[in-house]
C-alpha positions in Angstrom: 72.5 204.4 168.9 68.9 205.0 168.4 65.9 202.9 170.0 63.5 203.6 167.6 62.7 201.2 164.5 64.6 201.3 161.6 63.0 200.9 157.7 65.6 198.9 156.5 66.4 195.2 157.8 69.9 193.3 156.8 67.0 191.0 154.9 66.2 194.3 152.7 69.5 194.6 151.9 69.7 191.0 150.5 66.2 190.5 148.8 65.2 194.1 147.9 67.9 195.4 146.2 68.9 193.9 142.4 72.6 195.0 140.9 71.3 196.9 137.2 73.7 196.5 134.7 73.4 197.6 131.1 70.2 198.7 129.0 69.5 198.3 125.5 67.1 200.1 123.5 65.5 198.4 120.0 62.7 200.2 118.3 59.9 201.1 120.9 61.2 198.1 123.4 63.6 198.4 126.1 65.8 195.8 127.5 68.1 195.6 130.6 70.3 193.1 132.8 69.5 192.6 136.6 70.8 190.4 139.1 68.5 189.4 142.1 70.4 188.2 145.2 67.1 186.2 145.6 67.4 184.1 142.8 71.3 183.1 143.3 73.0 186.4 142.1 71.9 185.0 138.3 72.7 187.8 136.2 69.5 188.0 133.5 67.9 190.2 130.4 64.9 191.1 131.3 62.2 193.3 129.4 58.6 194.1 130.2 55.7 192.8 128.3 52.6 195.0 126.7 51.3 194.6 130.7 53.7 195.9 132.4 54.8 192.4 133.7 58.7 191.4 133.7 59.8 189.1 131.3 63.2 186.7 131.7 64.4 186.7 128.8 67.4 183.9 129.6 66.1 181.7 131.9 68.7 178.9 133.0 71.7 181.4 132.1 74.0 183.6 134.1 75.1 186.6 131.4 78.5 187.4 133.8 81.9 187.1 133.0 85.1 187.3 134.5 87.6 188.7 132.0 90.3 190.1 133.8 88.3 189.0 137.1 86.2 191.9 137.7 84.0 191.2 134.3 81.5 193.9 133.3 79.6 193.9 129.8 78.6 189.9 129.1 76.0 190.8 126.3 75.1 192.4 123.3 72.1 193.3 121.4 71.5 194.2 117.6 68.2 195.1 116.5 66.2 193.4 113.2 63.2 193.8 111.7 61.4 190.5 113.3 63.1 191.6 117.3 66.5 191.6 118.6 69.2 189.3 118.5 71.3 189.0 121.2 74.9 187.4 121.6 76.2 186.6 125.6 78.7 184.6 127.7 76.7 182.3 129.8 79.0 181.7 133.0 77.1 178.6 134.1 78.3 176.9 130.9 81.7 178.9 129.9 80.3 179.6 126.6 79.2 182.1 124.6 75.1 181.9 123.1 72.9 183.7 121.3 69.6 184.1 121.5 67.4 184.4 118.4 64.4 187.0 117.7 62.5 183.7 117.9 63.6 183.0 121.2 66.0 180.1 120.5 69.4 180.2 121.7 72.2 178.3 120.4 75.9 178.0 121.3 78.6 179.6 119.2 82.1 178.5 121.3 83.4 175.4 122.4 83.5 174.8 126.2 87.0 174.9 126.9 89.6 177.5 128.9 88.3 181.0 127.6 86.4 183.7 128.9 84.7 186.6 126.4 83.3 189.8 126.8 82.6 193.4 125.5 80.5 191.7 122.5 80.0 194.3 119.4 78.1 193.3 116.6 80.0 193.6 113.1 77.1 192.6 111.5 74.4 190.2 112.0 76.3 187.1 111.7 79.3 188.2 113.4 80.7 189.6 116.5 83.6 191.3 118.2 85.1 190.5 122.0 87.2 190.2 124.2 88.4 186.8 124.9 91.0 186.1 127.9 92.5 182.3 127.6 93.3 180.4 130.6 94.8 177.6 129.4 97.2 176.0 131.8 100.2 176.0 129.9 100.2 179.8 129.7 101.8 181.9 132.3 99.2 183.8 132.7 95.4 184.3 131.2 95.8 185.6 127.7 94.0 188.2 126.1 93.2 189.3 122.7 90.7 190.8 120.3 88.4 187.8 118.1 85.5 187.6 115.8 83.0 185.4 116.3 80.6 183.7 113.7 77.0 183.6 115.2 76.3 180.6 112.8 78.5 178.0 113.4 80.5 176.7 116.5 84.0 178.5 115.9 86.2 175.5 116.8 89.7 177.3 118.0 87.7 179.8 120.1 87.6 182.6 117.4 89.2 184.1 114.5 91.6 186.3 116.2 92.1 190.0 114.8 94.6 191.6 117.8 96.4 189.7 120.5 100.4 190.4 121.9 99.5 193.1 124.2 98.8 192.1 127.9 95.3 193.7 128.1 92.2 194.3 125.6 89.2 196.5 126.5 86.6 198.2 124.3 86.6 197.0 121.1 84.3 199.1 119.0 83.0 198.8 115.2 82.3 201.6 112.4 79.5 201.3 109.4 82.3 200.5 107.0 83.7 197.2 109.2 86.6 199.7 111.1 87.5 198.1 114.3 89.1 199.9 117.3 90.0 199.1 121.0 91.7 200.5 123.8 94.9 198.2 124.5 98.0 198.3 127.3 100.9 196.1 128.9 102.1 195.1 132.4 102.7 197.2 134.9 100.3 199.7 133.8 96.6 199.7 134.4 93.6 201.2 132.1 94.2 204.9 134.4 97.8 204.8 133.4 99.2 204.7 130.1 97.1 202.8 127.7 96.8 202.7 123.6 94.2 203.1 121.2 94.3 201.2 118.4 92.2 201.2 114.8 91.7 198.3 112.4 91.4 198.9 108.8 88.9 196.4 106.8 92.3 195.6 105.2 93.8 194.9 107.5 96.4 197.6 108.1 96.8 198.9 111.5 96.8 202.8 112.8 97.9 203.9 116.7 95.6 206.6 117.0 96.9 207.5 120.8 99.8 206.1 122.5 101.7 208.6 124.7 103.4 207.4 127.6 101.4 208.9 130.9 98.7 209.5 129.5 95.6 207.2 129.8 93.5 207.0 126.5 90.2 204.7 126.7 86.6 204.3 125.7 87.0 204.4 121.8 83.9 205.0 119.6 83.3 205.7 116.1 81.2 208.7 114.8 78.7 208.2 111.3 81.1 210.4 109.5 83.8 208.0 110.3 86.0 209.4 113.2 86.8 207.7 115.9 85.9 209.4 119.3 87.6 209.0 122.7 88.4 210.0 125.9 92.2 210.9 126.9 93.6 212.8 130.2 96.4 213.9 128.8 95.5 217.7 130.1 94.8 215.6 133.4 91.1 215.4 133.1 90.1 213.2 131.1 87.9 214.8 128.5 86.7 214.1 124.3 89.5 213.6 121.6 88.8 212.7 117.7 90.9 211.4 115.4 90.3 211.8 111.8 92.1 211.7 108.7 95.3 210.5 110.9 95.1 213.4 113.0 93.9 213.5 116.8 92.0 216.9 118.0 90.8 217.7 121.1 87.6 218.9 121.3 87.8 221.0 124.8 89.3 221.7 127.7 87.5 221.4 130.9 88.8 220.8 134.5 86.8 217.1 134.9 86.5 213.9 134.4 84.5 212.6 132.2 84.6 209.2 132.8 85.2 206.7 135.7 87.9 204.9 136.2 87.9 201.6 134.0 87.8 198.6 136.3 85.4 196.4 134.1 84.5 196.0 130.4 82.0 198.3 129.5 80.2 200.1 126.6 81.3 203.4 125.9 79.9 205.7 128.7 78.9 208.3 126.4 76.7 209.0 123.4 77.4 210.5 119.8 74.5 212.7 118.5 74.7 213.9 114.9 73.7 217.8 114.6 73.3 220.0 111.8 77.1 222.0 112.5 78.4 218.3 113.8 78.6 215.9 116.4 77.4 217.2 119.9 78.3 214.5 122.6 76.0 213.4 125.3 78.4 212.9 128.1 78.4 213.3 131.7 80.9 215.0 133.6 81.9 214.7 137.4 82.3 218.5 139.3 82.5 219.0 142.6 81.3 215.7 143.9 78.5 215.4 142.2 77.7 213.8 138.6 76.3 216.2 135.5 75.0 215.2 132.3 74.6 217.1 129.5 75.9 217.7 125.8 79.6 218.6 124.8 78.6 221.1 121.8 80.4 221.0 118.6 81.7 224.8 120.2 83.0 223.1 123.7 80.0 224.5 125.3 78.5 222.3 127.7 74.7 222.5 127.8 73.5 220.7 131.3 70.1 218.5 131.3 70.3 217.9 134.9 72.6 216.7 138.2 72.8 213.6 140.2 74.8 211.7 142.7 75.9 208.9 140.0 75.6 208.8 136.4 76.1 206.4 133.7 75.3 206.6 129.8 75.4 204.3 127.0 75.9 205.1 123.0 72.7 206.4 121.5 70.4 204.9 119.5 68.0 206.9 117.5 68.6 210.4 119.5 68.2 208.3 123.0 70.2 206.5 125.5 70.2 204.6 128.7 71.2 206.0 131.6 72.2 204.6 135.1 71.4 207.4 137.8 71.0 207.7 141.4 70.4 210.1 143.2 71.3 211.2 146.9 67.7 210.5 148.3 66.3 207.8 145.8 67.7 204.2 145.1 69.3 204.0 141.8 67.3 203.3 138.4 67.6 203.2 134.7 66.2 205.2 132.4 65.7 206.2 129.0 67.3 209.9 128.2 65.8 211.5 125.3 68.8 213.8 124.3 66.5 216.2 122.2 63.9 216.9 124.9 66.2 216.0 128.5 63.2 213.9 129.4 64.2 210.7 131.3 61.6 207.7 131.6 62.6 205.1 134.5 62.8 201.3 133.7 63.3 199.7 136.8 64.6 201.0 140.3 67.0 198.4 141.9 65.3 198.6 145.4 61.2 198.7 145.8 61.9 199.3 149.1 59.9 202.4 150.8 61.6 204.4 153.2 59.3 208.0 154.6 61.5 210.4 152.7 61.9 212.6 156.3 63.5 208.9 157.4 66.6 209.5 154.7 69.6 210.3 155.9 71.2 212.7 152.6 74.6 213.5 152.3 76.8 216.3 153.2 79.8 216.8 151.4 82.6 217.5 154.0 86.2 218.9 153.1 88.9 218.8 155.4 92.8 219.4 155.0 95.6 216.8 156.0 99.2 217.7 157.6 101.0 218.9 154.4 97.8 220.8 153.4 96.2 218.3 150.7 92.7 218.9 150.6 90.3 215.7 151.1 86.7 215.0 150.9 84.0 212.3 151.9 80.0 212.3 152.1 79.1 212.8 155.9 75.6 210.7 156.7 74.2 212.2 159.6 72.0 209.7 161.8 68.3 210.1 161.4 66.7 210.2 163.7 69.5 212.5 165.0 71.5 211.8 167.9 73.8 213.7 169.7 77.6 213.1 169.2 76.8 209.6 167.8 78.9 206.9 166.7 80.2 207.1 163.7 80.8 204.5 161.1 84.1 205.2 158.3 84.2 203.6 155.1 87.2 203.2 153.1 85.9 202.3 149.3 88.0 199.7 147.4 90.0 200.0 144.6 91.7 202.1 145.8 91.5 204.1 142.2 87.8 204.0 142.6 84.9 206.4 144.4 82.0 207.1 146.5 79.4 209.3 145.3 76.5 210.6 146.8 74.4 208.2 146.2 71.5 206.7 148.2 72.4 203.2 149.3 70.4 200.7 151.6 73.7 199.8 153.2 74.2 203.4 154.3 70.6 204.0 155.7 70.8 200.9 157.3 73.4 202.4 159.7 72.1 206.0 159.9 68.6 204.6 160.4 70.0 203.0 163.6 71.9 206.5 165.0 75.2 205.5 163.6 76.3 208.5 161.5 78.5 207.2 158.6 81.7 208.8 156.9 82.5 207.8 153.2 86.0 209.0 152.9 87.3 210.0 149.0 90.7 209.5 150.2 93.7 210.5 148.1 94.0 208.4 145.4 89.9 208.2 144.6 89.0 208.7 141.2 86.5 211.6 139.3 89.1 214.2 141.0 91.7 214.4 137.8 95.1 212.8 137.5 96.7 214.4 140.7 94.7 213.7 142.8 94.5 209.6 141.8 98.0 209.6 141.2 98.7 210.6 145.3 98.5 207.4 146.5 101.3 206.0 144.2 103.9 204.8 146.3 101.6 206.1 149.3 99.0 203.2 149.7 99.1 202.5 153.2 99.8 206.1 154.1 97.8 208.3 152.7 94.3 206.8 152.5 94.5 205.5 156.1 95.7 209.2 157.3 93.0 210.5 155.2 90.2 208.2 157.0 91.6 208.9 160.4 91.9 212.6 159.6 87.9 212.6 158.4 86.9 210.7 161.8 88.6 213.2 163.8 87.4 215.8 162.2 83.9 215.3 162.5 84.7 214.7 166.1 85.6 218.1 166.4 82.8 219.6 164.4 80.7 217.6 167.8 79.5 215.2 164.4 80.7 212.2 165.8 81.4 210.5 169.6 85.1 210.2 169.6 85.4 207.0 172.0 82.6 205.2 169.2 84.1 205.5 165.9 84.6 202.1 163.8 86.1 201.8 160.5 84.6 199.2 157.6 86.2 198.4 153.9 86.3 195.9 151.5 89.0 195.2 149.2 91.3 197.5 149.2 89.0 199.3 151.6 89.7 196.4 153.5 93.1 197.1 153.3 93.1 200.7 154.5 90.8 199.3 157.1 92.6 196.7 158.6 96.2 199.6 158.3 94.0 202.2 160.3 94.0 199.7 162.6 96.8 198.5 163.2 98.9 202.0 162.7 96.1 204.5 165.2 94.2 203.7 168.3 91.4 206.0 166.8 88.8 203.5 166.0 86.9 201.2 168.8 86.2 198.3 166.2 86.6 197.6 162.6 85.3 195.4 159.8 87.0 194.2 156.7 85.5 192.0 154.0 87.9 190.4 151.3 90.9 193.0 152.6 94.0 192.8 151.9 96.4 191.6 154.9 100.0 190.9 153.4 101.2 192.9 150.7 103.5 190.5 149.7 100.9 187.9 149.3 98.5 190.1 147.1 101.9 190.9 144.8 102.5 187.0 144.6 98.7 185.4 144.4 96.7 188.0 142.9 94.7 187.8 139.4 96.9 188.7 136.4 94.9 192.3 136.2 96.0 193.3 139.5 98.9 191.7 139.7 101.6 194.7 138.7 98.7 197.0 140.3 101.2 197.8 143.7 104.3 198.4 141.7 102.7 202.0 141.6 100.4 202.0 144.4 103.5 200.8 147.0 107.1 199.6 145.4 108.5 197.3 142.9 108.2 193.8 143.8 110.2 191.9 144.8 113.3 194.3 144.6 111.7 196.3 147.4 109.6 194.0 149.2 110.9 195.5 152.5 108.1 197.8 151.7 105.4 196.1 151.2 105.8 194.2 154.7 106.6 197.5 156.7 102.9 198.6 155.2 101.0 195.5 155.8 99.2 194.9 158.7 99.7 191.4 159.0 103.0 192.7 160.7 101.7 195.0 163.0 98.7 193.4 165.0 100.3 193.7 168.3 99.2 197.1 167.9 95.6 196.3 167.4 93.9 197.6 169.9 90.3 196.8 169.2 88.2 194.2 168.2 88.0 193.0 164.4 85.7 191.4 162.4 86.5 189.1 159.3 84.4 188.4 156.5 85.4 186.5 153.6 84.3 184.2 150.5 86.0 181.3 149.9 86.4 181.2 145.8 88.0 184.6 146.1 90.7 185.2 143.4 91.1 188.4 143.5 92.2 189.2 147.8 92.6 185.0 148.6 90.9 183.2 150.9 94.5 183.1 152.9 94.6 186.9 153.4 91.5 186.8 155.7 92.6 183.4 157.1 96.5 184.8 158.1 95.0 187.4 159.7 93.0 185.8 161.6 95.3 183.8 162.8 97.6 186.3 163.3 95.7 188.5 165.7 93.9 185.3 167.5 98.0 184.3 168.5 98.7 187.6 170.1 95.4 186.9 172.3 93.1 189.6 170.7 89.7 189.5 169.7 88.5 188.7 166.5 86.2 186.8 164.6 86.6 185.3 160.8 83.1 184.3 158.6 83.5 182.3 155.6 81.1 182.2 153.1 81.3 179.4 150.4 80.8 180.2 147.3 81.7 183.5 147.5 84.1 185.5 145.1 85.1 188.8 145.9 82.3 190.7 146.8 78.7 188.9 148.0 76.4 188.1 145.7 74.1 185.6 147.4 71.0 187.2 149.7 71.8 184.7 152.0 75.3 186.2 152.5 74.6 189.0 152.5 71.7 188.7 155.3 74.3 187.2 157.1 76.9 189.2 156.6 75.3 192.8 157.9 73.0 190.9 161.1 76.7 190.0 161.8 78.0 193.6 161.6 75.2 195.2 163.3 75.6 192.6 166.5 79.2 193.5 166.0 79.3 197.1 166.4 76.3 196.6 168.9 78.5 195.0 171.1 81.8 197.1 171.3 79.9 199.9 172.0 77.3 199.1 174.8 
C-alpha cells in the first residue's frame, strides 16, 4: 500500500458526492432531483436561479419512495404557461403533493398504508401511478395502476384503472388519454417474462406483448399514436412498435438497450419525430462501454458519442436529459440536444478535484472460467503504481445488475491508497444479452463466486495483483457472493460484506414481496428443494473461513434483514474466528446518511490496513 497522500478522504465520500436522479426540462428552465448525504439523504428538486445559485424547490420533503422496496421515479413535472407543476410522494409524510407554478403545495392522498410512484401526467388535473398497498390484512403489498385528481384529496387512495397482476411498472399516457404499462406475476421478475398492456379511453383493454420468456418493458407512446417498447425476445433487448394491433420490430442488433429494471423509472429513451418517421434517441451497451445515439427509421444507428454509463429520458422539444459518467470524471447530467449532439452539464454529483494524472482509469480485463465461459470486470490499477499490490474484488449486487466503467470516489479511494481494485461482471451481470444474465439461474453461489475468484487469480498471474493480499467486498447480493467466496476458497486474506445475504433460506422466507420468488431462478424452488439453498449459504460453512470478516449493516433493512448480518456474526464469533459486525440505525439497505457512510469506509480502510501489515 502506498505512503503517499491520497485526494479522496472517507469524509469525501460522505459530503462530496450527491445521488442525481431524474431531470426535467420545461421551456428554457431545467430541473433535477439530488440527494446530499449532508443534509440527511433528503431527496430534493432543485433548479438554478437567473445567478447561477441552487434553488430547493421542496424544502421540508423527501421525494423517495419505496414501491416494491427499491423505489426509483417519486416525481413528475408538466409544464404551463405560468411554470411547472409538479406532482410527488413525499416519504416523510406517506403522501403524495403537488406543488403549484406558484410555489404552493397541497396534499392530494390520504395518509394511510400506500406507497405511489412512476407519476405521469394525464392532463393537468390528473395523474397516473403506481400505487403498492400495504395494508395489514393483505398477504402481501398490493399493487395496481390509479388516477389521481390533483384537485381534491382522493379519499380511497385513487380511482383504480389496473390491479390483479402481482407487479405494475411504467405506466405511460398518449395525446388522446391511451394508457399503457408494463405488468408481470410471481415468480417472475421485470428481466423475465413480463406483459405490456394498453388502455383504451374506453375502456377496452389490448395485450400488446405477452410471450412467455421473453421480457417486454419500458412502454412509450409515439405522436402518431404507436406505442413503442423495448423486448428481448431476439435476446437483446432492442425497439418494438405496435400499431394498428400489430407489433414490428424495428431492428436487430446484438445489445442491450436498456438496463435491467430494478426501480420505477421513465422510459430510458427518447422519441424524435422526423420527416420519413420516428428516429429513437437510445443508448445501447457494446463491449463494456455505454453508446448513445439515434436508432434511424432504416435500423441504422448514427452514434453521438461513448461513455462509461448512460442514461436518457423522453424528449421534450428535440432534447433530453441524460445521466453520463465517464471513466475519468464523476458522473453529471446534462442536457442532449438530439439535432446538434451537444450536451450542456447541469450538475456534477461530486465537486471534488482530483489531478487528473492521480485517476486510476479502467482496464477492461477478460478472462475464461473452467468450462470456457468467457467473463469480464474493470481492472483499477493503483496510482501511484505499486508493484504486485493488493488487490481489492468487488462483487456488485443484484446479482442481475452491472458495473460499468465509471469513475467512482469509492474506487479511487482504494487505488489512490496502492490497492488495485477488480470489479468483476460475473455471470449473471446484466448489458451482456439474455445468456449471459440467465447463467446464474440455478448457479448463484457457483458461478459468481468462481468468477470473482477466477478474476483475482488471474490478475495474480498477469503480476497485477500480490497473491497473499487479495480481499473481496460486496453488498447485497455482492455481499452474498462475498461472504460464499469466503467460506468456499482460501484465496482472499479478508473480506467485507454490507447488507449480504447469509442464509438462503432466510432471504426466501423474510424478504420484500419483489424479491421474494427472486431465488426460485437464481438457486431452487423453495421450499421443495430447500436442501439447496442451505448447501449454498454460507451461514453453514464458516468453519471454513479462514480470514477475517467485517460486517456492516443498517438496522431498518427490509430488503437483506438485520438478522442476516446478525446470524452471521454470531455464527463465525462461535467457531472462535474473527469478525466484527457495525450497525447503523436508521439504515435501509444501502447507506444514505454521510455520517454512515464516513464511518463505514474509515472502518474498511483500518480494516484491510490491519490484515495486511
Amino acid at each position: 500500500m502506498s505512503s503517499s497522500p491520497s485526494p479522496v478522504s472517507a469524509a469525501d465520500l460522505a459530503g462530496k458526492r450527491l445521488r442525481l436522479g431524474d431531470g426535467f426540462i420545461c421551456g428554457d428552465d431545467s430541473y433535477w432531483v439530488q440527494s446530499d448525504p449532508a443534509d440527511g439523504g433528503r431527496t430534493t428538486l432543485v433548479t438554478r436561479d437567473p445567478q447561477g445559485h441552487l434553488v430547493d424547490l421542496t424544502p421540508g420533503y423527501d421525494l423517495r419512495t419505496s414501491v416494491h422496496e427499491y423505489g426509483g421515479t417519486a416525481v413528475a413535472m408538466l409544464c404551463q404557461h405560468d411554470g411547472p407543476l409538479a406532482c410527488f410522494y413525499d416519504r416523510c409524510a406517506g403522501v403524495v403533493v403537488v406543488r403549484e407554478p406558484t410555489g404552493e403545495f397541497r396534499e392530494v392522498s390520504e395518509v394511510g398504508p400506500w406507497m405511489y410512484g412512476n407519476f405521469q401526467f394525464l392532463d393537468n388535473r390528473h395523474v397516473v401511478a403506481v400505487r403498492e398497498d400495504h395494508s395489514p390484512e393483505l398477504p402481501e403489498p398490493q399493487d395496481s395502476i390509479v388516477i389521481l385528481d390533483l384537485k381534491e384529496a382522493n379519499p380511497g387512495s385513487g380511482h383504480t384503472v389496473a390491479q390483479g397482476a402481482d407487479f405494475y411498472f411504467s405506466p405511460t399516457v398518449s395525446d388522446t388519454g391511451w394508457i399503457a404499462w408494463m405488468e408481470y406475476d410471481h415468480p417472475s421478475m421485470p428481466w423475465g417474462s413480463t406483459r405490456i398492456i394498453a388502455l383504451a379511453p374506453d375502456g377496452t383493454r389490448h395485450t400488446v406483448a405477452h410471450t412467455p420468456g421473453v421480457s417486454s418493458v419500458h412502454p412509450q407512446w409515439a405522436p402518431d399514436g404507436s406505442l413503442y417498447f423495448l423486448s428481448d425476445e431476439s435476446g437483446y433487448w432492442n425497439f418494438h412498435r405496435w400499431a394498428d394491433g400489430e407489433v414490428t420490430r424495428l431492428h436487430d442488433h446484438p445489445y442491450d438497450f436498456c438496463i435491467t429494471q430494478w426501480v420505477l423509472c421513465p422510459p430510458p429513451y427518447a422519441l424524435l419525430p422526423g420527416e420519413v418517421g420516428t428516429r429513437v434517441g437510445c443508448s445501447w451497451w457494446q463491449d463494456g462501454f455505454c453508446h448513445v445515439g439515434i436508432l434511424e427509421p432504416d435500423s441504422h444507428l448514427t452514434e453521438l458519442g461513448v461513455y462509461g454509463s448512460a442514461s436518457l429520458a423522453p424528449a421534450v422539444s428535440g432534447k433530453s436529459v441524460i445521466s453520463v459518467g465517464t471513466p475519468t470524471t464523476p458522473a453529471s447530467l446534462a442536457i442532449l440536444d438530439w439535432n446538434s449532439g451537444e450536451l450542456v452539464q447541469l450538475v456534477q454529483e461530486s465537486t471534488l478535484h482530483i489531478p487528473a494524472g492521480a485517476i486510476s482509469v479502467p482496464e477492461l480485463v477478460r478472462w475464461h472460467a473452467s468450462n470456457n465461459d468467457e467473463v469480464t470486470g474493470w481492472h483499477y490499477p493503483p496510482n501511484p503504481g505499486v508493484d504486485r499490490p493488493p488487490l481489492l474484488v468487488l462483487s456488485h449486487g443484484g446479482p442481475t445488475s452491472f458495473s460499468p466503467a465509471v469513475f467512482s470516489l469509492v474506487t479511487q479511494y482504494f487505488t489512490s491508497r496502492g490497492i488495485a481494485v477488480l470489479d468483476v461482471n460475473y455471470s449473471g451481470s446484466s448489458t451482456m444479452g439474455r445468456a449471459y444474465r440467465e447463467r446464474l439461474n440455478g448457479n448463484w453461489g457457483i458461478l459468481d463466486v468462481r468468477d470473482c475468484v477466477d478474476g483475482a487469480q488471474h490478475l495474480a498471474r498477469l503480476g497485477l495483483a500480490d497473491p497473499a493480499r487479495m480481499a473481496i467486498m460486496g453488498g447485497s447480493a455482492g455481499g452474498f457472493t462475498t461472504l460464499g467466496a469466503l467460506t468456499t476458497t482460501n484465496v482472499f486474506s479478508a473480506g467485507i460484506s454490507m447488507y449480504g445475504v447469509a442464509d438462503l433460506e432466510g432471504l426466501a422466507r423474510d424478504t420484500d414481496k419483489f424479491e421474494s420468488h427472486y431465488t426460485d431462478a437464481l438457486v431452487a424452488h423453495y421450499p421443495e428443494e430447500v436442501e439447496i439453498y442451505h448447501r449454498r449459504s454460507p451461514i453453514y460453512h464458516v468453519d471454513r473461513l479462514s480470514c477475517p470478516l467485517l460486517l456492516l449493516q443498517g438496522t431498518e433493512d427490509k430488503v437483506v434483514p438485520l438478522n442476516q448480518a446478525q446470524s452471521m456474526y454470531d455464527a463465525v464469533r462461535a467457531k472462535g474466528l474473527e469478525a466484527e459486525l457495525v450497525l447503523y440505525d436508521g439504515e435501509g439497505h444501502g447507506f444514505r446518511q454521510a455520517s454512515t457512510l464516513e464511518d463505514a469506509y474509515t472502518r474498511i480502510l483500518t480494516f484491510l490496513t490491519e490484515v495486511w501489515s
